[in-house]
C-alpha positions as CSV (number, residue, x, y, z in Angstrom):
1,X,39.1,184.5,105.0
2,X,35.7,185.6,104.1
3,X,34.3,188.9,104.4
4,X,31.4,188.9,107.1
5,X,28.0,190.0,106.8
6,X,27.9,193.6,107.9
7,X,30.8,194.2,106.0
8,X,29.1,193.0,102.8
9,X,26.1,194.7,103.8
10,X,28.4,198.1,104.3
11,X,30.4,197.7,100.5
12,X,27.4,197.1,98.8
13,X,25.3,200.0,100.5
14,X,28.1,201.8,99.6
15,X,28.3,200.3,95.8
16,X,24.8,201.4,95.9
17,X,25.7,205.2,96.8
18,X,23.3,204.8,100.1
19,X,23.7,206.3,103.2
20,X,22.7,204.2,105.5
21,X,19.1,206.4,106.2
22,X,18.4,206.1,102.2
23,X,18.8,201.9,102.6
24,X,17.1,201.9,106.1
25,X,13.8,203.6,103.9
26,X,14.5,201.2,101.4
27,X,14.4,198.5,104.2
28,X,11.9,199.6,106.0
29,X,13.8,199.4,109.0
30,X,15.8,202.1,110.9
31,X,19.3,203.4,110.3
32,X,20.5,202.0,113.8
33,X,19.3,198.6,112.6
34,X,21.4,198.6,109.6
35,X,24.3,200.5,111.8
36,X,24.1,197.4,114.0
37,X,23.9,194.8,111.4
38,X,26.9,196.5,110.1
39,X,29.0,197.3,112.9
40,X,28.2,194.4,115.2
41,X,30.2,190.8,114.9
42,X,28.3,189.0,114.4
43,X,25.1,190.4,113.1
44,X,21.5,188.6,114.3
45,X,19.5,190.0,111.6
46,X,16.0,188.4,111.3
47,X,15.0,186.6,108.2
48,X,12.8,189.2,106.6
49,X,14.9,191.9,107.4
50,X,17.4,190.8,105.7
51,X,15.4,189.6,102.8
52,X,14.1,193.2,102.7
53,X,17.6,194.6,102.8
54,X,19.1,192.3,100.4
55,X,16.2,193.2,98.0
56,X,17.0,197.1,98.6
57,X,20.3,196.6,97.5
58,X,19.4,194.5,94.7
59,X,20.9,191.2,95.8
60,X,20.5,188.3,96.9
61,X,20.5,186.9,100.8
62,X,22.7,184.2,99.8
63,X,25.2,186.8,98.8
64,X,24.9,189.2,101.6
65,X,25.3,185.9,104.5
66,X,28.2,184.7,102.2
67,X,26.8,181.3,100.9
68,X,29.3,179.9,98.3
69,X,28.3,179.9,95.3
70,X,27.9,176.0,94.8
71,X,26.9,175.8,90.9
72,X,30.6,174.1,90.0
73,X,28.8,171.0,89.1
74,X,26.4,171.9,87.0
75,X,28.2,174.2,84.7
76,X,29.6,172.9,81.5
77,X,33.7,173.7,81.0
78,X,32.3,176.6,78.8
79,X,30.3,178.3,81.9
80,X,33.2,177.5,84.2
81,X,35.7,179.4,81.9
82,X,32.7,182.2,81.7
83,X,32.5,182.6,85.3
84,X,36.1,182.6,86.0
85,X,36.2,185.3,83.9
86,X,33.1,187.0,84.8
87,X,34.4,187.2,89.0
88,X,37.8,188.6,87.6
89,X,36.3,191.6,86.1
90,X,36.4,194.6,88.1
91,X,33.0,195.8,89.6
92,X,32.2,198.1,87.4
93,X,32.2,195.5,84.2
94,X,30.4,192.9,86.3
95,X,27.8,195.7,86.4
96,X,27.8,196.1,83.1
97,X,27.6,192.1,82.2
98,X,24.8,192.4,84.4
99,X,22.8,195.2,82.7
100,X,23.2,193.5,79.7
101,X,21.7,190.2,80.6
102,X,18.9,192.2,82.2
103,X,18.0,193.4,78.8
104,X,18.1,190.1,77.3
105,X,16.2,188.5,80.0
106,X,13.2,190.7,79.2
């Protein structure tokens, strides 16, 4: 079963160490916005609010509405094995892999 919206919203605010008046500044939208977004089932967030939360919380919106990730066809075996491995890491390592490829992206 796949975790809904808000409460991706909620766990990665709270990944983030926000309360939910630091990501509403972030945002640019109020707290009881986000509280409704994440509270409410389901959630009718408009298009750039969203966007403007997802970007707060550095993410995507196709990761905070819960789009599968639909890349299985054009990895090679080698990614495939990568990203298996990369989604079993615990959050803090995926972090990490992340930081990484930050700096080498630059």
């Amino acid at each position: 079963m796949t975790t809904p919206m808000g409460q991706r919203i909620r766990d990665r605010r709270k990944e983030k160490g926000f309360t939910l008046d630091q990501l509403a500044a972030k945002a640019k939208c109020s707290k009881g916005y986000i509280w409704e977004l994440e509270n409410n089932d389901p959630p009718r967030p408009s298009a750039d609010k969203l966007s403007a939360i997802a970007s707060a919380l550095d993410t995507t919106v196709d990761v905070l509405i819960g789009t599968p990730i639909n890349t299985q066809d054009d990895l090679s075996p080698e990614d495939k094995v990568f990203f298996r491995k990369f989604v079993s890491l615990d959050p803090d390592k995926q972090d990490t892999v992340r930081k990484m490829l930050d700096l080498w992206d630059d």
